[in-house]
Structures are given as structure tokens and as C-alpha cells.
C-alpha positions in Angstrom: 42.8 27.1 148.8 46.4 26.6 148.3 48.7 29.5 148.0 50.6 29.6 144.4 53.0 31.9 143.1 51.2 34.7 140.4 52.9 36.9 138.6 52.2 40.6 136.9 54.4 42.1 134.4 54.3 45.9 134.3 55.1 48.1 130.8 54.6 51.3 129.2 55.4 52.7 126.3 56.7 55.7 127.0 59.2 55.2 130.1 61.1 58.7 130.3 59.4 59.3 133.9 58.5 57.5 136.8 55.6 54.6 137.1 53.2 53.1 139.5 50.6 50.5 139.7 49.4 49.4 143.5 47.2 46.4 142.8 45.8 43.0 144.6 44.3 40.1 143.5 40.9 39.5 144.1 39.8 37.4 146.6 43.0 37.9 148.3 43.2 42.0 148.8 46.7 42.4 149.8 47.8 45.7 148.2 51.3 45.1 146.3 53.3 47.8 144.0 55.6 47.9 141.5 57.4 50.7 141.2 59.7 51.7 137.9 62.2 54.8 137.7 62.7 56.7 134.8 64.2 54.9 131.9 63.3 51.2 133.1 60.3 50.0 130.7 59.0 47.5 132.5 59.2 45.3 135.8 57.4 42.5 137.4 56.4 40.7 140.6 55.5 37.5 141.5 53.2 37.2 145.3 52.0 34.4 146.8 48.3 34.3 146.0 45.6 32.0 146.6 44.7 29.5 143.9 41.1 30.8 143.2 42.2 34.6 142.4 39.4 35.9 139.3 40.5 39.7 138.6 43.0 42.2 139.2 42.3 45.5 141.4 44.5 48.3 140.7 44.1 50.9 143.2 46.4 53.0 141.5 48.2 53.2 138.4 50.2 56.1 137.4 53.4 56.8 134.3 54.3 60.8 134.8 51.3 62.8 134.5 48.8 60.1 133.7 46.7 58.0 135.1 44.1 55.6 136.1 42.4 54.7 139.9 39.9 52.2 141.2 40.0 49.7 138.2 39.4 45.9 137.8 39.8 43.5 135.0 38.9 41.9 133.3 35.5 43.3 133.8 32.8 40.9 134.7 32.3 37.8 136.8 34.8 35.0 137.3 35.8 32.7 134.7 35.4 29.4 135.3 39.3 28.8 135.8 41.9 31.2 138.2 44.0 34.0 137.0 47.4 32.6 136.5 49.5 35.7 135.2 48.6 39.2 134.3 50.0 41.9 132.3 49.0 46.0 132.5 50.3 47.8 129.5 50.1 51.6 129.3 50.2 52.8 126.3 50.6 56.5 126.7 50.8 56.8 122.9 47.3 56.2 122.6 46.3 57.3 126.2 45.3 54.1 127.3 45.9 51.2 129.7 45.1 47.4 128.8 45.2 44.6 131.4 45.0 41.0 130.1 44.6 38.1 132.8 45.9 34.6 131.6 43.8 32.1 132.9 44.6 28.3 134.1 42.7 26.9 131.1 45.0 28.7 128.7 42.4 31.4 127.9 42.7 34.9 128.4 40.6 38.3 129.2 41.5 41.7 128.7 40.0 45.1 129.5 41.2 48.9 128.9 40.7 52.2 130.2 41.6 55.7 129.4 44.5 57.3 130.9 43.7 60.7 132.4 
């Protein structure tokens, strides 16, 4: 399939230290990062993916002290249209991290996991 460019936005809500996420999209499994400093809240990236990507893998994913590794979303098996966009939101308030796929079809997905 053709490639087409796919973007993931990158946020937290507590941004005093430096963050990580090294992710891919499935089928494609070319590991990408995004990398913010302390101070920045958020950041994004668009890649060149191909046009039948289903979930997000995060290898990775880390804001100071906290974490999560080996995680894909949204859980499952593939929606009937591709991933378009994606968004991973830490929320280190409530020791969690949310990824939401937007699909083709205007529908969404989202999943969580605890931050350790």
C-alpha cells in the first residue's frame, strides 16, 4: 500500500523533566522517537507510514522517573479503517498514560496504562 504521512502528537502534564516515547506503527515497525526537554509540554512527528497502519507500538515511553514499556493501542484487532493520527497523553497527575488512535472513518480508539 501507498505510503501516507501520519502523525503522533506527544503531551504530558507535568513537563518540568525530560520525556520519551520510541514507537512504530504497526505493520510498518520502524522505531521513531520524540524526544522533549524540560519545560517543552508537548511535540509531534509526522513519518511516512503505510496506508494500512492498525495500532501504535511504544517500545518505550518515559517523563522523569515514570514510565511505561512494551505497549500497544488501542488494544485489540484492527479496525476496519487505518490509523490516521495518534495522540499519547501522560498524565502523571493521575499516574497514567492514554493513547487514542484516530481512524480514517472518523472514529477513534483509546487505551491506558499505568505509569510506573
Amino acid at each position: 500500500m501507498a505510503d501516507q504521512q501520519i502523525t503522533l502528537i506527544f503531551w504530558r502534564d507535568l513537563y518540568n523533566e525530560p520525556a520519551s516515547v520510541e514507537y512504530s506503527w504497526v505493520p510498518q515497525g520502524t522505531r521513531r522517537d520524540i524526544r522533549l526537554p524540560p519545560n517543552q509540554q508537548e511535540g509531534s512527528r509526522s513519518d511516512p507510514a503505510p496506508s494500512d497502519v492498525s495500532h501504535v507500538q511504544v517500545y518505550r515511553l518515559t517523563n522523569g522517573r515514570w514510565g511505561v514499556n512494551n505497549w500497544q493501542f488501542p488494544p485489540g484487532p484492527p479496525h476496519k479503517s487505518p490509523v490516521i493520527a495518534a495522540i499519547i497523553q501522560i498524565l502523571e497527575l493521575r499516574k497514567e498514560v492514554i493513547g487514542i488512535v484516530q481512524y480514517a472513518d472518523g472514529t477513534s480508539a483509546r487505551d491506558s496504562q499505568p505509569l510506573a
